[in-house]
C-alpha atoms as a printed R data frame, in Angstrom:
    type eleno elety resid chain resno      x       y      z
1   ATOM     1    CA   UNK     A     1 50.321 120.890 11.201
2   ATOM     2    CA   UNK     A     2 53.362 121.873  9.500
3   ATOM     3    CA   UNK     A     3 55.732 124.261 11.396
4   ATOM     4    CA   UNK     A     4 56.070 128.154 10.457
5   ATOM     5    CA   UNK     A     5 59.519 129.462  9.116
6   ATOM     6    CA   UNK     A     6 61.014 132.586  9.666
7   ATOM     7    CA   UNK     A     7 62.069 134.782  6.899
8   ATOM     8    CA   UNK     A     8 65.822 133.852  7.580
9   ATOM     9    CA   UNK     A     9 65.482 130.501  7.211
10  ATOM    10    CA   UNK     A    10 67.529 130.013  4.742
11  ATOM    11    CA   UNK     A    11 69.992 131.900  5.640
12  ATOM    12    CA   UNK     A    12 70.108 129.355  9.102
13  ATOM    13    CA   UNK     A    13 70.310 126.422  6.918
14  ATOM    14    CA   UNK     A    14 73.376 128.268  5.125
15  ATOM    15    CA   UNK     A    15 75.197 128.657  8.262
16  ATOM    16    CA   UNK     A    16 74.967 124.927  9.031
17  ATOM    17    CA   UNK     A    17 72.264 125.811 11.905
18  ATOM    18    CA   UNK     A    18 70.607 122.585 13.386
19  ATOM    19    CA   UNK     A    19 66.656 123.674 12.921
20  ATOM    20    CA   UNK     A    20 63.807 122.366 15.587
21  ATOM    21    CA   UNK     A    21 60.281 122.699 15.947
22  ATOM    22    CA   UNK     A    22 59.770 125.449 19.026
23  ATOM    23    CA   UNK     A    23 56.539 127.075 19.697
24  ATOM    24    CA   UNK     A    24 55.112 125.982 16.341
25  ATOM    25    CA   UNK     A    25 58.235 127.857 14.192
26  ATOM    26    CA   UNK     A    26 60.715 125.467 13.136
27  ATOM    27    CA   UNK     A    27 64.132 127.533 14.470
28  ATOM    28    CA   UNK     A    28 67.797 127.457 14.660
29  ATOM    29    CA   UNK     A    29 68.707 125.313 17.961
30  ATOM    30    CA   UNK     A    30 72.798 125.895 17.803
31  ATOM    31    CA   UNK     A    31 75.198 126.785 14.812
32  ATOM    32    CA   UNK     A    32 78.609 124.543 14.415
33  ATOM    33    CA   UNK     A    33 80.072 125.879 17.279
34  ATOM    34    CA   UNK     A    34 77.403 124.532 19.726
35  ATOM    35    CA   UNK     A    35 75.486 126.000 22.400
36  ATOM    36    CA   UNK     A    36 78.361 126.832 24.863
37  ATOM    37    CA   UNK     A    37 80.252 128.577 22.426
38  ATOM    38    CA   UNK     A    38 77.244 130.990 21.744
39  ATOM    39    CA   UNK     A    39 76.822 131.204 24.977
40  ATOM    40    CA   UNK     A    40 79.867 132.356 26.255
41  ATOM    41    CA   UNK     A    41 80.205 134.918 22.747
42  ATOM    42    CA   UNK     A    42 76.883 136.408 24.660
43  ATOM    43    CA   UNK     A    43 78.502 136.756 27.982
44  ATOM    44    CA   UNK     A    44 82.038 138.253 26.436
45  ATOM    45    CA   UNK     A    45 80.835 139.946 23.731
46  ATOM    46    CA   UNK     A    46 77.879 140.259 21.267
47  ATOM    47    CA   UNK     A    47 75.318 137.542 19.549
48  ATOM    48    CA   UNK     A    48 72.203 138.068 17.381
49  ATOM    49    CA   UNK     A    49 69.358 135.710 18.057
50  ATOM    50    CA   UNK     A    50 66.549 135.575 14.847
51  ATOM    51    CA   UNK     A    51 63.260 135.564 17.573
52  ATOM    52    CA   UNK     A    52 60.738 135.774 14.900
53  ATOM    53    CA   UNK     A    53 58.619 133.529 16.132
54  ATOM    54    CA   UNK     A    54 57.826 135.706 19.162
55  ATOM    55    CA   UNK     A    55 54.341 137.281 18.483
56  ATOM    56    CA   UNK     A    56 53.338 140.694 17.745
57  ATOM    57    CA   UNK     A    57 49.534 141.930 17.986
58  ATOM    58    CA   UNK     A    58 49.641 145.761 17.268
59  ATOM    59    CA   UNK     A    59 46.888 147.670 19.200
60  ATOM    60    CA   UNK     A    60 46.427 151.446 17.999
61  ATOM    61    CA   UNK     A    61 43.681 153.737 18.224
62  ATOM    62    CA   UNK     A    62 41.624 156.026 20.741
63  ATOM    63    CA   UNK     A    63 41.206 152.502 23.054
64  ATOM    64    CA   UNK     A    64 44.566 151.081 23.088
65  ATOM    65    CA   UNK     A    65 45.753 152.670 25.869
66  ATOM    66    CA   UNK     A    66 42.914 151.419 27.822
67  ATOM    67    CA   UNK     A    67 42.753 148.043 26.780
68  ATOM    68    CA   UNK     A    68 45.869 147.266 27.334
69  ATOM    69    CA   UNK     A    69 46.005 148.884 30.582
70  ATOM    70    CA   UNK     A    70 42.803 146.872 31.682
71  ATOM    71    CA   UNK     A    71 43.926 143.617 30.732
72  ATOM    72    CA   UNK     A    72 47.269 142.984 31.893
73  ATOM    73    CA   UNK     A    73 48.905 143.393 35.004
74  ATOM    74    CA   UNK     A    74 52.014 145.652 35.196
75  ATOM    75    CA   UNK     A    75 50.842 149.320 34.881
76  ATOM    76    CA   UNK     A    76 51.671 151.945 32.075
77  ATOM    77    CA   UNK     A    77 51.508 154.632 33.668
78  ATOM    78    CA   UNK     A    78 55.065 153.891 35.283
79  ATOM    79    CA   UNK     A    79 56.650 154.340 31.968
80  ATOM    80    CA   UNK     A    80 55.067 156.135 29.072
81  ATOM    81    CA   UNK     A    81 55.101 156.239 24.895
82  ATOM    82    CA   UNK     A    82 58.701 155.511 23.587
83  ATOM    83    CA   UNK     A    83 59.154 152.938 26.473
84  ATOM    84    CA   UNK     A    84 58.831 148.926 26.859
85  ATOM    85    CA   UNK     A    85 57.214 147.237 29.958
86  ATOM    86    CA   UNK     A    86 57.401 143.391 31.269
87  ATOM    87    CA   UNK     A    87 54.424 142.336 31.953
88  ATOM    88    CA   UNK     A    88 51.645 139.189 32.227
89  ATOM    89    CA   UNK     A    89 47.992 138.139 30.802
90  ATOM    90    CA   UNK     A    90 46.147 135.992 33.941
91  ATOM    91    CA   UNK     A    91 43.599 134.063 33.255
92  ATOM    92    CA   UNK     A    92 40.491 135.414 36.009
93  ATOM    93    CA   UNK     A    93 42.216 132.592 38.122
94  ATOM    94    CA   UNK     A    94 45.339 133.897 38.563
95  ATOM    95    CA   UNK     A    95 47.136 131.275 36.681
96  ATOM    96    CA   UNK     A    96 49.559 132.875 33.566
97  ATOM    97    CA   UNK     A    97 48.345 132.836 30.362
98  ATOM    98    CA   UNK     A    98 51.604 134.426 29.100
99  ATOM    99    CA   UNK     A    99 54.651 136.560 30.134
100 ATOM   100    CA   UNK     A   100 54.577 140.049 26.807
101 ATOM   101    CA   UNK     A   101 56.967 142.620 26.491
102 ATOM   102    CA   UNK     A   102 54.963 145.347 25.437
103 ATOM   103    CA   UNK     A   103 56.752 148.038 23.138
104 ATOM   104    CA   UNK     A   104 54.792 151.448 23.588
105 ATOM   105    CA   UNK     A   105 56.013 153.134 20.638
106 ATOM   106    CA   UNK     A   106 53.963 155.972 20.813
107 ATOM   107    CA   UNK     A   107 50.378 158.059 22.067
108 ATOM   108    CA   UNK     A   108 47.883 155.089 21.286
109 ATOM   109    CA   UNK     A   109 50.505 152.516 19.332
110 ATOM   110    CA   UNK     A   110 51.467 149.356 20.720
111 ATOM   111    CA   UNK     A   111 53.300 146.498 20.121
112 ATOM   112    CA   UNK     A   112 52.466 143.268 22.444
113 ATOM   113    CA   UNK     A   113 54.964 140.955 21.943
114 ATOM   114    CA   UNK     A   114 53.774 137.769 23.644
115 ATOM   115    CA   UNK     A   115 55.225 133.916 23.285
116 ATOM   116    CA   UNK     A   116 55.443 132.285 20.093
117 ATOM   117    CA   UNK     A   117 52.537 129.990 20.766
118 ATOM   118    CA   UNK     A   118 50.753 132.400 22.674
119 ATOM   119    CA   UNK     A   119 49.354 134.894 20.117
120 ATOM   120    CA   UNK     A   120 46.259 133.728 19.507
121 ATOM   121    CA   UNK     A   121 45.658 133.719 23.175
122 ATOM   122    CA   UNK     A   122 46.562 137.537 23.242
123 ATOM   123    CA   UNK     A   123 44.221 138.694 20.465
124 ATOM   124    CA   UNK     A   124 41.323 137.171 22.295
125 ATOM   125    CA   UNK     A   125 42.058 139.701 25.358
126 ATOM   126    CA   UNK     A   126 43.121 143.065 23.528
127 ATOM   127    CA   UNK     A   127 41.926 144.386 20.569
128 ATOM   128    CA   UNK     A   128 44.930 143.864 18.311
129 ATOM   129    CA   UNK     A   129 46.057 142.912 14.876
130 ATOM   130    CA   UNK     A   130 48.257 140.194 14.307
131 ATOM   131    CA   UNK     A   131 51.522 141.603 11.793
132 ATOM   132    CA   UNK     A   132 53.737 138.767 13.553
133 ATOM   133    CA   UNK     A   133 54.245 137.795  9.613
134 ATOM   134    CA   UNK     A   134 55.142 140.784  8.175
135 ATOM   135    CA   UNK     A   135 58.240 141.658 10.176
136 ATOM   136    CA   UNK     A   136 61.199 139.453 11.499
137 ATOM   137    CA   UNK     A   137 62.716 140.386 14.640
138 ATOM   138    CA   UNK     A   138 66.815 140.372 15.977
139 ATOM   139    CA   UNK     A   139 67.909 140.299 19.373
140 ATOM   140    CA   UNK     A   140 71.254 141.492 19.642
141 ATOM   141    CA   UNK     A   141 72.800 141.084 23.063
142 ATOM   142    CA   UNK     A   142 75.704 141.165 24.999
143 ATOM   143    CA   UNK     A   143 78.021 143.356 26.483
144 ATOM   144    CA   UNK     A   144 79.597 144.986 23.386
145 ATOM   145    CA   UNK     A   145 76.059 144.532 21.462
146 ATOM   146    CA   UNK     A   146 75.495 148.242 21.030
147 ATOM   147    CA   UNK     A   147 79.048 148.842 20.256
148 ATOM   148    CA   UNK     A   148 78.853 146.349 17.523
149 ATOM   149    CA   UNK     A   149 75.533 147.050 16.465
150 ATOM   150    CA   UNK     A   150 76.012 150.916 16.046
151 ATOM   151    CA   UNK     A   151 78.376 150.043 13.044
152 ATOM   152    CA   UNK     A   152 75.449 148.556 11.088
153 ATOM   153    CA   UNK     A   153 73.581 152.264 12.269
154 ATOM   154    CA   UNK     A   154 74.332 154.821 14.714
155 ATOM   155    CA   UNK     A   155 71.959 155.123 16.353
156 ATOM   156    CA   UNK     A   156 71.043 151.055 17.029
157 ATOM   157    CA   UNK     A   157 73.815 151.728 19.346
158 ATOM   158    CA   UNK     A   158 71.672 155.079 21.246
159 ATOM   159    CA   UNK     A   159 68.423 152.766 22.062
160 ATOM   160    CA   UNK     A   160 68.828 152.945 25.716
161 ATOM   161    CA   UNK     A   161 67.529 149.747 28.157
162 ATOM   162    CA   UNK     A   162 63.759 149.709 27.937
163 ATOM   163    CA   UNK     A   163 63.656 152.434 25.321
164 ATOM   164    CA   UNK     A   164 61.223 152.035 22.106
165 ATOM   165    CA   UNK     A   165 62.336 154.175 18.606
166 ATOM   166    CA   UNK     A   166 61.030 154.210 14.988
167 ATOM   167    CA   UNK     A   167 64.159 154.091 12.666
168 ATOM   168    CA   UNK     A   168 64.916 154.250  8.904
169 ATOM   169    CA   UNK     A   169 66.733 151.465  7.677
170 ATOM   170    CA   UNK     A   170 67.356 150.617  4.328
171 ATOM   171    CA   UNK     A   171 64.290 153.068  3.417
172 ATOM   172    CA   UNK     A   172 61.862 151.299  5.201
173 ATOM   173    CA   UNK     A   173 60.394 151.577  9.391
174 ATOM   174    CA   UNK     A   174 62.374 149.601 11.809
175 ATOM   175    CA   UNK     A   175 61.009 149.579 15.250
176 ATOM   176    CA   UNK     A   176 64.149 149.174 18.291
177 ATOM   177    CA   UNK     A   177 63.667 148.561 21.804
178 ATOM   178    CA   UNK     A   178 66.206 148.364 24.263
179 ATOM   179    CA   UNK     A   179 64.798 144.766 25.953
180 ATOM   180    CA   UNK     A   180 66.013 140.941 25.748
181 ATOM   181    CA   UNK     A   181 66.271 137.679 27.874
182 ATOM   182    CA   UNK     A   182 69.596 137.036 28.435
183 ATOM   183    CA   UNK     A   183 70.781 139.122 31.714
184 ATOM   184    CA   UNK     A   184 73.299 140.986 28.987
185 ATOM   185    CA   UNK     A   185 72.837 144.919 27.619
186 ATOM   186    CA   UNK     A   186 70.933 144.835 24.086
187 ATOM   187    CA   UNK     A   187 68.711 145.075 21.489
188 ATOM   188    CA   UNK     A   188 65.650 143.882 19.833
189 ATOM   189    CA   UNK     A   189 64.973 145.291 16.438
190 ATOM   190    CA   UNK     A   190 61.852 144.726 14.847
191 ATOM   191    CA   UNK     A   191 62.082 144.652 10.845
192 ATOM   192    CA   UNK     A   192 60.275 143.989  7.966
193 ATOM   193    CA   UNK     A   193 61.148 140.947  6.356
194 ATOM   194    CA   UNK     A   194 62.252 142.890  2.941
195 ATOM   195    CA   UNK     A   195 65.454 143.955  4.888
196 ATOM   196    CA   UNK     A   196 65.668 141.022  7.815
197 ATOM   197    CA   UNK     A   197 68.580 139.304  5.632
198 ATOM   198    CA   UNK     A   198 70.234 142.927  4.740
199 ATOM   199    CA   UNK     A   199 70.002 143.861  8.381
200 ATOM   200    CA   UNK     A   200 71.068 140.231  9.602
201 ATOM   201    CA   UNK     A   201 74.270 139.531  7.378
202 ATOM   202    CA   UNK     A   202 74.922 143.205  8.026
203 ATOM   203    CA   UNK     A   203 75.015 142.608 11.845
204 ATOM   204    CA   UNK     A   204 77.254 139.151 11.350
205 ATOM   205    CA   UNK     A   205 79.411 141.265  9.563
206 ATOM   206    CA   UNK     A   206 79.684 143.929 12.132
207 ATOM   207    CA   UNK     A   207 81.067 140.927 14.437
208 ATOM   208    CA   UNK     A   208 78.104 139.530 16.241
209 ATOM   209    CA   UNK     A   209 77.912 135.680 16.496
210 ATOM   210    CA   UNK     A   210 75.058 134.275 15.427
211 ATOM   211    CA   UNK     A   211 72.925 132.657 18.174
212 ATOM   212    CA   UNK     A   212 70.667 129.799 18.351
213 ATOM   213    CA   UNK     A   213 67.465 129.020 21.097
214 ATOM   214    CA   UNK     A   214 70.126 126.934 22.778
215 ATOM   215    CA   UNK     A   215 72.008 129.233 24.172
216 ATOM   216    CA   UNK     A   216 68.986 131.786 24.498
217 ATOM   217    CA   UNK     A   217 67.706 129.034 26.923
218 ATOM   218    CA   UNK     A   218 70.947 128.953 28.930
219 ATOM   219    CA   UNK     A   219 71.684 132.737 29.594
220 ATOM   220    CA   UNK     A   220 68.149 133.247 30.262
221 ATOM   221    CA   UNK     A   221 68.298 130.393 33.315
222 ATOM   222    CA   UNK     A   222 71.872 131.837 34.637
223 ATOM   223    CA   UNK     A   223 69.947 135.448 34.840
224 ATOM   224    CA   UNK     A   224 67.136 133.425 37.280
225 ATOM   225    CA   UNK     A   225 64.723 135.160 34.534
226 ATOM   226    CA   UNK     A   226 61.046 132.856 34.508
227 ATOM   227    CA   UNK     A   227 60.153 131.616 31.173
228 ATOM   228    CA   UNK     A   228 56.315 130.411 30.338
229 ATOM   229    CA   UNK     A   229 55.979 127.024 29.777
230 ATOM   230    CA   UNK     A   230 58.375 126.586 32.541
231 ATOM   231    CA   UNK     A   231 58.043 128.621 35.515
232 ATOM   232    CA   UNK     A   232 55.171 130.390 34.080
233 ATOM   233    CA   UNK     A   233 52.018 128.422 33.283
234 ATOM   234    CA   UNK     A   234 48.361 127.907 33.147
235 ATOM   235    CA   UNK     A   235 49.206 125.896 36.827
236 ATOM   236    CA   UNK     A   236 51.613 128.561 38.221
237 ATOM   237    CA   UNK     A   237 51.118 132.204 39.315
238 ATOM   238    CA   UNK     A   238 52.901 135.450 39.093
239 ATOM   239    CA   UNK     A   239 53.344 135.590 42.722
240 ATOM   240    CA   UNK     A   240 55.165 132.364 43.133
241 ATOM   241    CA   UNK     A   241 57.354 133.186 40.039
242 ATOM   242    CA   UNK     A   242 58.661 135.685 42.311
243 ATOM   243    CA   UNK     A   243 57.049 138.743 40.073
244 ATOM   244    CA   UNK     A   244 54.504 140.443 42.402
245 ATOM   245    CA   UNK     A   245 56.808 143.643 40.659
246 ATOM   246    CA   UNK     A   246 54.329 142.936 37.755
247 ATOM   247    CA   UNK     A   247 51.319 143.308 39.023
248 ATOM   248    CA   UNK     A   248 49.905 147.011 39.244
249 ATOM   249    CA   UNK     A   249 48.047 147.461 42.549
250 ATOM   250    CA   UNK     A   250 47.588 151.042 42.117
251 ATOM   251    CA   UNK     A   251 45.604 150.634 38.832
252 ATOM   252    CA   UNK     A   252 41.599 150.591 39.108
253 ATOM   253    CA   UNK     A   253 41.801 146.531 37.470
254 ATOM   254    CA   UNK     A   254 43.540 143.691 35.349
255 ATOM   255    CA   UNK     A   255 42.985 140.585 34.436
256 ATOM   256    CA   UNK     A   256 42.762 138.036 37.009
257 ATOM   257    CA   UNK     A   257 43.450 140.644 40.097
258 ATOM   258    CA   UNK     A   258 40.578 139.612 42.288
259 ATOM   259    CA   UNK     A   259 42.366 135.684 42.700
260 ATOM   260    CA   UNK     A   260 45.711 137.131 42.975
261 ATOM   261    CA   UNK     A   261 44.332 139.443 45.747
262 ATOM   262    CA   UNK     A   262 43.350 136.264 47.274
263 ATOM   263    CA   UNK     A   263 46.656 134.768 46.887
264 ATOM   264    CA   UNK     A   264 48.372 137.130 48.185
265 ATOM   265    CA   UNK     A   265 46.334 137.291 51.276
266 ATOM   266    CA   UNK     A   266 47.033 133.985 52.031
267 ATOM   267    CA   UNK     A   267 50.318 133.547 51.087
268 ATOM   268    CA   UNK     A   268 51.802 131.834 47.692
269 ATOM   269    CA   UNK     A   269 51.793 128.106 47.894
270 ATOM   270    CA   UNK     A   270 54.760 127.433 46.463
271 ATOM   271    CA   UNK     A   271 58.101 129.986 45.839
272 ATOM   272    CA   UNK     A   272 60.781 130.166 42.672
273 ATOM   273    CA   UNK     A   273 63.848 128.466 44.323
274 ATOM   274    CA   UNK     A   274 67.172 128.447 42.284
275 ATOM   275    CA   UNK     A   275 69.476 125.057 43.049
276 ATOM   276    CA   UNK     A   276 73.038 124.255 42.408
277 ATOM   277    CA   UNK     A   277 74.316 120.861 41.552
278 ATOM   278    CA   UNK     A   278 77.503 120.652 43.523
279 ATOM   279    CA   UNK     A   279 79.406 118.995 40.098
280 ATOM   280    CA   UNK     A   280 78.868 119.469 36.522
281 ATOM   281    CA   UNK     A   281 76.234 117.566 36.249
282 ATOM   282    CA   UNK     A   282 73.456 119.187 34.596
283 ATOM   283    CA   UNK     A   283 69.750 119.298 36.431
284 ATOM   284    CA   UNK     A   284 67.028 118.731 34.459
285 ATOM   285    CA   UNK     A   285 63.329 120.111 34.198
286 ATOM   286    CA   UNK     A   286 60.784 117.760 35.933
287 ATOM   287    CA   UNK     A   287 63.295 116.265 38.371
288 ATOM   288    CA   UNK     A   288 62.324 115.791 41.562
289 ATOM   289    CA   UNK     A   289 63.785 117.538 44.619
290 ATOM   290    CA   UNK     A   290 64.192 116.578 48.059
291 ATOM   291    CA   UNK     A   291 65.194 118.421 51.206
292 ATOM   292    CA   UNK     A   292 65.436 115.900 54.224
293 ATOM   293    CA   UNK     A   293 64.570 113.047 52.153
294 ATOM   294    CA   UNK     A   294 61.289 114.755 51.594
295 ATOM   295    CA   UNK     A   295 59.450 115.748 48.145
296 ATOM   296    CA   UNK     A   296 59.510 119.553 48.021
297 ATOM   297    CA   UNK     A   297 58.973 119.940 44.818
298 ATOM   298    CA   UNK     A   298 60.278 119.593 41.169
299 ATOM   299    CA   UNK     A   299 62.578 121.974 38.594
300 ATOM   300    CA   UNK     A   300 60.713 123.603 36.243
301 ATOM   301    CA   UNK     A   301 63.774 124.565 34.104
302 ATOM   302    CA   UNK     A   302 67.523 122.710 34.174
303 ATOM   303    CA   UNK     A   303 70.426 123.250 32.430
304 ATOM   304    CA   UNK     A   304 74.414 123.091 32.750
305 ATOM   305    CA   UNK     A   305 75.754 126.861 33.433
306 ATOM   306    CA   UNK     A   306 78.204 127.638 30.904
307 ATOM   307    CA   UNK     A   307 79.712 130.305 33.426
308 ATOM   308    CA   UNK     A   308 79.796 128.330 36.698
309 ATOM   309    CA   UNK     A   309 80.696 125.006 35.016
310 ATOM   310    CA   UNK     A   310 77.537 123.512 37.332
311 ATOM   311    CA   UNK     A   311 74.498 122.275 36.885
312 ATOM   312    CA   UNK     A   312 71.727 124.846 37.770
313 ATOM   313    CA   UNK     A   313 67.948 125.129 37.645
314 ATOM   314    CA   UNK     A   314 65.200 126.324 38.893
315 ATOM   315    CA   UNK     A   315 61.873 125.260 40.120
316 ATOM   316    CA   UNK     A   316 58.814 126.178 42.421
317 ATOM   317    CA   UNK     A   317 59.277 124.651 45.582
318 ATOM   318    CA   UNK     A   318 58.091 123.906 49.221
319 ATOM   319    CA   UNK     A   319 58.344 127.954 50.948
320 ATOM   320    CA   UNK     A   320 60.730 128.066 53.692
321 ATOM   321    CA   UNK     A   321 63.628 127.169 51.661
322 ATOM   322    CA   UNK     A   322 66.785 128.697 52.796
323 ATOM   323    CA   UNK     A   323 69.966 129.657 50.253
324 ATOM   324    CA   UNK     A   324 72.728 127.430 51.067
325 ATOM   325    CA   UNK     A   325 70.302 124.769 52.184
326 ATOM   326    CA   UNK     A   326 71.850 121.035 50.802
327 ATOM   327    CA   UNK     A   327 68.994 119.543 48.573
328 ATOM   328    CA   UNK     A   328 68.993 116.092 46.370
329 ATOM   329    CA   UNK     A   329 68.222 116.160 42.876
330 ATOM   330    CA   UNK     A   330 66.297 113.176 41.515
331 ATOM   331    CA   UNK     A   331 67.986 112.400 37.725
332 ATOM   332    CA   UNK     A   332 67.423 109.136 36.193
333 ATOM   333    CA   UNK     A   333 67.640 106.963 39.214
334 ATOM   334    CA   UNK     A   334 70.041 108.313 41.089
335 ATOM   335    CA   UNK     A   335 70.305 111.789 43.431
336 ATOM   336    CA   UNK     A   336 72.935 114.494 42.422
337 ATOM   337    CA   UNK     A   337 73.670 116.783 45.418
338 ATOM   338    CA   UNK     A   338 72.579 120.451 45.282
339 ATOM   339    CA   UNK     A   339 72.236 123.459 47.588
340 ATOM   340    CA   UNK     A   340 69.928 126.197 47.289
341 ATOM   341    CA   UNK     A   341 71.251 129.443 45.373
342 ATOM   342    CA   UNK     A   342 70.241 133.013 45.500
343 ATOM   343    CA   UNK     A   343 69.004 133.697 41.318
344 ATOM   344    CA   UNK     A   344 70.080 135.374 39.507
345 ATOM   345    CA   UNK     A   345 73.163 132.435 39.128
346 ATOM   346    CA   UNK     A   346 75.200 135.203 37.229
347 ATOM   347    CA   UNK     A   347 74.670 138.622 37.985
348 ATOM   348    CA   UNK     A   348 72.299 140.579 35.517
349 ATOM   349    CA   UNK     A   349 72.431 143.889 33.348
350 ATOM   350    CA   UNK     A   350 72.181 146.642 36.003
């Protein structure tokens, strides 16, 4: 099947971008400067990511608020319309169908955002419509990203963290929430695709550095934040991620509760452990790791950290693991030296 493009693809392909097939969306990896370049621009100052091929299934109506509330685990009534939620859809198992931001924009509107190869997975369990196609979507992050944002509009740079507003831009609706993946302050706006080039060249121009999935990958493992298809699966729970903050015990139900009940009873088999190689040597995912000359587990996500100059990653591992603890990392044949770390590896947003 061929891959889907986003609206700016072209405007990638201008830049020189080096384009991938992710999630079924093919997708800007890294622009000529390269990953650690973009990387670092996110950590020191701003970057715009095009994350278009995330999903969006808008429920609205009289039952959205239910639905929603029913089916996935964190609960809504912590936050409220004009706010955005983490959150997870379990299959009755327990196991993680997908990790969703969900934008509550207002009294019965909402936008589920899930993974790019996840949406059709989402409309089975909520009662949604899929307008992933319609609008293109710009994460702007870093710690000047409202600064530099706010001179493309005011008031991109007034959407406070976790906060959800319904903007004119250009004449048309522009939805803004104050979320990302990167462990840095931002923005996600959500646009239609009539003004995604307008609003993107605008931003570039503004001073933001474009971004690629490279270097989303990256920041998102220094922050210790869980990605699906990594530390989030159909094999993996929410409790062993390390995100029992998710799950809404003091709702009536969701999705899945009864087996994480059970989990949690019993204790999680297996715990999110964050390891650092003691060189530059990057770790990679599906490497082995041994404590004691012992399996204990593998890395479910593995990278070199930009910021420490180390290679880090991150995998579910043997409970009982202590930080500090030396560990071997199996990579191609040979064992690179580690030690467990406390996540996040570089301190996130506050």
């Amino acid at each position: 099947m061929d891959e889907r493009r986003s609206h700016l693809y072209d405007v990638h392909v201008e830049l020189g971008a080096k384009m991938v097939p992710f999630g079924g969306w093919e997708m800007p990896l890294a622009y000529p400067t390269g990953t650690v370049a973009e990387h670092l621009a996110c950590r020191r100052d701003a970057v715009v990511f095009d994350v278009s091929h995330l999903g969006t299934v808008r429920c609205e109506g009289p039952g959205a608020f239910d639905a929603v509330q029913a089916t996935l685990t964190n609960d809504l009534t912590k936050v409220g319309p004009g706010r955005a939620q983490y959150t997870h859809l379990l299959t009755e198992d327990g196991f993680v169908v997908d990790d969703i931001i969900v934008w509550w924009v207002e009294e019965g509107s909402f936008d589920v955002m899930p993974n790019a190869s996840n949406t059709s997975g989402v409309l089975g369990a909520l009662p949604g419509v899929d307008v992933t196609s319609e609008r293109s979507v710009l994460a702007v992050q870093g710690p000047h990203a409202r600064e530099r944002a706010a001179r493309v509009d005011p008031r991109f740079g007034e959407v406070a963290r976790n906060r959800v507003v319904r903007l004119d831009y250009a004449g048309v609706e522009v939805r803004v929430a104050g979320t990302g993946y990167t462990g840095e302050p931002g923005i996600e706006i959500a646009a239609p695709n009539e003004v995604a080039e307008r609003l993107w060249r605008a931003l570039v121009g503004a001073g933001v550095t474009p971004a690629g999935l490279g270097a989303r990958d990256t920041l998102r493992l220094e922050a210790g934040l869980p990605l699906y298809g990594h530390e989030l699966s159909l094999t993996s729970t929410t409790l062993e991620a390390g995100l029992g903050w998710v799950l809404g015990w003091n709702k009536p139900t969701f999705r899945g509760r009864a087996a994480v009940e059970r989990e949690r009873a019993r204790g999680p088999r297996r715990r999110l452990a964050g390891l650092v190689s003691a060189g530059r040597q990057p770790l990679r995912e599906g490497a082995e790791v041994l404590f004691e000359g012992r399996p204990v587990g593998s890395l479910s996500s593995g990278n070199y950290s930009p910021v420490l100059e180390r290679g880090i990653g991150m995998g579910l591992l043997t409970p009982g693991l202590e930080v500090g603890q030396a560990v071997t990392v199996a990579l191609r044949g040979r064992e690179v030296a580690a030690s467990v770390a406390d996540l996040p590896f570089v301190a996130k947003e506050s």
